[in-house]
VOGU-3710 file (C-alpha; in Angstrom, 3 decimals, decimal comma):
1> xxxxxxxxxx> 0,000/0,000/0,000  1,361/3,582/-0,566  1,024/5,208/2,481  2,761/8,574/1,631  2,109/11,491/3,430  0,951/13,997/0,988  -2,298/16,437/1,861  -2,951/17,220/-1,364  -2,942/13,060/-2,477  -5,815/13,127/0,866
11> xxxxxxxxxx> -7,452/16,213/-0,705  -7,661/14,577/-4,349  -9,763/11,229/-2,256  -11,799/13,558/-0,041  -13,056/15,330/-3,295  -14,159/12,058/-4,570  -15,620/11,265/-0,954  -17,007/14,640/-1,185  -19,109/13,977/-4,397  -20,218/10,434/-3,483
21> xxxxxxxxxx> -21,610/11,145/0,230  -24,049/14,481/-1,525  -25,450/11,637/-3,697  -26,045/9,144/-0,975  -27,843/12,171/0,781  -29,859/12,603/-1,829  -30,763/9,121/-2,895  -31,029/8,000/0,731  -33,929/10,529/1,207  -35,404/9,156/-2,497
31> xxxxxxxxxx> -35,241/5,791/-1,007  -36,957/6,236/2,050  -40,201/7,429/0,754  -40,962/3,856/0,055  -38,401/1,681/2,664  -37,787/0,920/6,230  -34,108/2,376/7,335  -33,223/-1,345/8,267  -34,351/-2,865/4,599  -32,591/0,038/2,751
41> xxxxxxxxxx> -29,119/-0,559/5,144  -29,093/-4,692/4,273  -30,082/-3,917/0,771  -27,024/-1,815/0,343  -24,734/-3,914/2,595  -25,466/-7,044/0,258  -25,114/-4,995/-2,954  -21,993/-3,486/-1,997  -20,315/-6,682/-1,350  -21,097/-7,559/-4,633
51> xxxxxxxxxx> -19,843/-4,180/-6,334  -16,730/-4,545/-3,802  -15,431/-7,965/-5,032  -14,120/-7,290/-8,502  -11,600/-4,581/-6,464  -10,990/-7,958/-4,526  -10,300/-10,229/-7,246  -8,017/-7,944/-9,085  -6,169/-7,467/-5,826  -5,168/-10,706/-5,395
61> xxxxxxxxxx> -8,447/-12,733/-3,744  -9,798/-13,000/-0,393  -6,350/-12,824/0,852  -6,292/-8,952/0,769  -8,905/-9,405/3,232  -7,271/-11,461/5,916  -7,146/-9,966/9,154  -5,792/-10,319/13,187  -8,296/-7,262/14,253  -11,519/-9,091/13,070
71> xxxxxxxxxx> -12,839/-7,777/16,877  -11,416/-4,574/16,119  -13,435/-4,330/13,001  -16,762/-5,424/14,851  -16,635/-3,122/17,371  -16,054/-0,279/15,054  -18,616/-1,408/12,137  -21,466/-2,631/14,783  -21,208/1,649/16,115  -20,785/2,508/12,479
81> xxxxxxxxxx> -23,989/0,925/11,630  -25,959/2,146/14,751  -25,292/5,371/13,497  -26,114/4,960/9,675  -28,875/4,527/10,825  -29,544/6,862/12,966  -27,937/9,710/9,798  -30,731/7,922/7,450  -33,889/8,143/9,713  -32,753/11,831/10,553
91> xxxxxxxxxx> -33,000/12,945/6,757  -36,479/11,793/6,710  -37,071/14,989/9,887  -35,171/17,554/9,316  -33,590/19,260/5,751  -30,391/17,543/4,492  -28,366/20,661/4,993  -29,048/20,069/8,821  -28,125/16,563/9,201  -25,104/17,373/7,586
101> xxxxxxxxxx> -24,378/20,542/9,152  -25,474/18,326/12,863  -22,829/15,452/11,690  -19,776/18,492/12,035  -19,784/18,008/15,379  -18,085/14,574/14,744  -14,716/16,193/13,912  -14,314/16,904/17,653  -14,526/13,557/18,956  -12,347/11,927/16,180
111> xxxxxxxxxx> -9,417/14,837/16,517  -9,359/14,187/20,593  -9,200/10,332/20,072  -6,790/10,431/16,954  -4,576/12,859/19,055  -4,569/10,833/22,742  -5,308/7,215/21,613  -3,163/7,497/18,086  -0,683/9,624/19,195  -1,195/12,592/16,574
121> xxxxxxxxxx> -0,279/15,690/17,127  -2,958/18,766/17,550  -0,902/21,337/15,406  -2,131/24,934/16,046  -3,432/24,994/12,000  -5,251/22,292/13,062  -7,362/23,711/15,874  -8,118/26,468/13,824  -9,338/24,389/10,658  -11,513/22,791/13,497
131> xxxxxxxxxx> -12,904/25,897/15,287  -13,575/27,398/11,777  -15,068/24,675/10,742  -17,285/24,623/14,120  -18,337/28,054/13,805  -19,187/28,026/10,096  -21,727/25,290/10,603  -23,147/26,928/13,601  -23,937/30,172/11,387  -25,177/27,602/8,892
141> xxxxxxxxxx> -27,555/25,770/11,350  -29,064/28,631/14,113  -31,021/26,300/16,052  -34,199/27,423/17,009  -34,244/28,494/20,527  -36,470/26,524/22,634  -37,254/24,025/20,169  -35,877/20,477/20,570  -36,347/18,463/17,019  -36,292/14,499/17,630
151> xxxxxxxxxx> -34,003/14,541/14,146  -31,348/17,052/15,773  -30,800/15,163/18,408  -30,627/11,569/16,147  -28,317/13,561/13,935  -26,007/14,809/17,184  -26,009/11,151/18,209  -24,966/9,496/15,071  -21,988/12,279/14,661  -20,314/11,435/17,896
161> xxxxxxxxxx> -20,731/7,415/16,726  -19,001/8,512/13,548  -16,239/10,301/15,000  -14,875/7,148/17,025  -15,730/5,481/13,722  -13,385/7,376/12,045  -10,440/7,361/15,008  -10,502/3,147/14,758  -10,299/3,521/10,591  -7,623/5,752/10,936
171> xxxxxxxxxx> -6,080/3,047/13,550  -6,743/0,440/11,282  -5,251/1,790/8,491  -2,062/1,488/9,846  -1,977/-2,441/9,694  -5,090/-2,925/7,346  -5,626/-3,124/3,245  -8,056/-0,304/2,452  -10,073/-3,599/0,345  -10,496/-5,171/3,924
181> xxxxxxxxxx> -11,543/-2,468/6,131  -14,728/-1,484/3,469  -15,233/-5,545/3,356  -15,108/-6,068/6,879  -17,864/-3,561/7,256  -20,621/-4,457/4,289  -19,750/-8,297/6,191  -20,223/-7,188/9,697  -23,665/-4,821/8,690  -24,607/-7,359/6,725
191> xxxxxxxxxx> -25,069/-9,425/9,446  -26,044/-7,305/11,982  -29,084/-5,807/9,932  -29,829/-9,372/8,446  -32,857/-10,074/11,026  -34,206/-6,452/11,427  -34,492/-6,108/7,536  -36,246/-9,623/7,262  -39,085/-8,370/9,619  -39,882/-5,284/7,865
201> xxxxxxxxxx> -39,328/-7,024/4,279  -41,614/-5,395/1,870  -40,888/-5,556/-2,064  -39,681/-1,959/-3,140  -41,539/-0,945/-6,779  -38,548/-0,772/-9,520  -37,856/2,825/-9,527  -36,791/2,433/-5,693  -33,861/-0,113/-6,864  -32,013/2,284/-9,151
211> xxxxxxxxxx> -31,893/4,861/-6,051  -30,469/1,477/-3,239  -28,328/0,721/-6,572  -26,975/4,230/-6,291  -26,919/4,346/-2,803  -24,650/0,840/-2,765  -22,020/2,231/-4,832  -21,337/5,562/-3,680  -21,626/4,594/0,116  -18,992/1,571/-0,811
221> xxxxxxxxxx> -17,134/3,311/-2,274  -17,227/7,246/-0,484  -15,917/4,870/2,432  -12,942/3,468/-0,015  -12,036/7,272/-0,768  -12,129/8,078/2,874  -9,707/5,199/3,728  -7,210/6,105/0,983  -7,122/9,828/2,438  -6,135/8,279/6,021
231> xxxxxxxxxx> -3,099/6,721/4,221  -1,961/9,921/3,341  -2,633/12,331/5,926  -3,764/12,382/9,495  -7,481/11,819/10,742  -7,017/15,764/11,958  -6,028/16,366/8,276  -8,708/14,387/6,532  -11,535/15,235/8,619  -11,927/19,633/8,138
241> xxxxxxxxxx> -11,693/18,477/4,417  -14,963/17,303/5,233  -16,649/20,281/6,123  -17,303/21,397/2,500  -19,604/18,611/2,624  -21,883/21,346/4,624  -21,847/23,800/2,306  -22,582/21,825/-0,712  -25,241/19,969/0,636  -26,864/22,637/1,803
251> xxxxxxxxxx> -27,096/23,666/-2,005  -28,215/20,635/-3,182  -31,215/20,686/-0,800  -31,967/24,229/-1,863  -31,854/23,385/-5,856  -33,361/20,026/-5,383  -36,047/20,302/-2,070  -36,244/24,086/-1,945  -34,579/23,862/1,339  -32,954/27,282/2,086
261> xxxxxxxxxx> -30,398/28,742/1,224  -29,263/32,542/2,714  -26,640/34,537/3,380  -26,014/32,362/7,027  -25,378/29,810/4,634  -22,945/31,409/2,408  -20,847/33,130/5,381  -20,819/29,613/6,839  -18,980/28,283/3,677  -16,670/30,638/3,733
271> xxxxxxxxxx> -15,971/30,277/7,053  -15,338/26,226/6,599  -13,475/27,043/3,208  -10,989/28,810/5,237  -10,357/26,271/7,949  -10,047/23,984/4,944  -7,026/26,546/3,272  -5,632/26,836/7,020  -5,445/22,916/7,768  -3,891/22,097/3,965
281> xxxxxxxxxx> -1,108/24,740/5,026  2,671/23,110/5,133  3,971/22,754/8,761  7,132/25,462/9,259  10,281/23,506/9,504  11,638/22,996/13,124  14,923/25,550/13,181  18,143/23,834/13,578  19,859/24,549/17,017  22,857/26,759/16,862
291> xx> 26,266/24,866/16,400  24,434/21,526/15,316
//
């Protein structure tokens, strides 16, 4: 595996994550107009494992996919399904933009685990692309005051499940194939939404398969791109990428939904943008000590 440390190599994989997760918003909401949250999860589990194993075979077999942190990858993809779930029901509450905008919270939690259980270090560039980040999705969101939504506080629950999510990928990518981290979890939330998706089994009409078809391949696959960016950059790197995903979705749920779209939102993204131009900045080079 290459596993050189370039930012703009993790940039070039978080665009492509970028583009994939705005269609899986969109298509997940599409697809849940007709489908239970478990049946649309196993349906694109099972499909994904099918799309996945041609990346398999080319890469040598089911060897690529051995591993001595199968518990490892439980843990993590048994919390990473609780909370796709929990991201999928919240679309069908609250406007895109907002479940997106909610999920930024998730940043936090990975950057304090990545930097005390991984050992990575909190640059000052990095706090900023964080608190940036924080703020511009803040301005983008204004909750209502005195108003609890049910899908806020789904949304707020499934971002800090993500964020460990993320720390034990970027663990795992130190000793794992990128192939056997994405298999590992279509296998493990396979089985875990087997049972749940067999007792609300209902037969979707065809139009609803082209949108779990869609959602199959880009969630597969967003998840490839995000493990490729942990090979070349930190998790406190990869992650403030991410918060252009706020921005942009927001727009999408304004052109598609009519969802709004103001100046809040606007000063938000450019508030994120600049985190993002912050965090991709080079680290200054340590000056050498005098007479060394």
């Amino acid at each position: 595996m290459d596993r050189t440390q370039s930012k703009s190599m993790a940039a070039l994989w978080m665009a492509g994550w970028l583009a994939l997760m705005l269609i899986v918003a969109v298509a997940g909401r599409e697809g849940m107009r007709e489908l239970n949250v478990f049946q649309l999860m196993e349906m694109r589990s099972i499909l994904g494992l099918l799309m996945l194993y041609p990346l398999i075979r080319i890469n040598g077999g089911f060897s690529v996919v051995k591993t001595a942190r199968v518990h490892v990858h439980i843990a993590r993809n048994l919390l990473h399904y609780a909370s796709q779930l929990g991201w999928f029901f919240a679309l069908t509450l609250i406007p895109i933009g907002q479940v997106v905008a909610i999920e930024f919270t998730m940043p936090i939690w990975t950057a304090i685990l990545a930097a005390f259980f991984l050992g990575e270090r909190m640059t000052g560039w990095k706090i900023v692309a964080i608190a940036l980040g924080l703020v511009g999705v803040i301005v983008i969101v204004r909750p209502a005051t005195g108003e609890i939504n049910p899908g806020q506080l789904i949304a707020l629950a499934a971002a800090v499940g993500f964020g460990i999510s993320i720390a034990v990928v970027k663990s795992l990518t130190r000793t794992e194939q990128t192939l056997a981290i994405i298999f590992w979890m279509l296998v493990v939330q396979t089985a875990a939404g087997f049972f749940p998706a067999l007792y609300v089994w209902t037969w979707p009409p065809a139009y609803i398969w082209g949108w779990v078809v869609v959602i199959a391949f880009c969630g597969t696959f967003s998840h490839y791109c995000m493990a490729r960016a942990m090979l070349h950059a930190d998790a406190t790197v990869v992650i403030p990428m991410d918060f252009l995903r706020v921005p942009l979705t927001a727009t999408v749920g304004w052109l598609i939904y009519s969802e709004r779209l103001d100046l809040f939102t606007v000063l938000g993204a450019a508030l994120i943008l600049t985190g993002n131009l912050l965090n991709l900045k080079p680290n200054s080079p340590v000056p050498a000590r005098a007479g060394a």
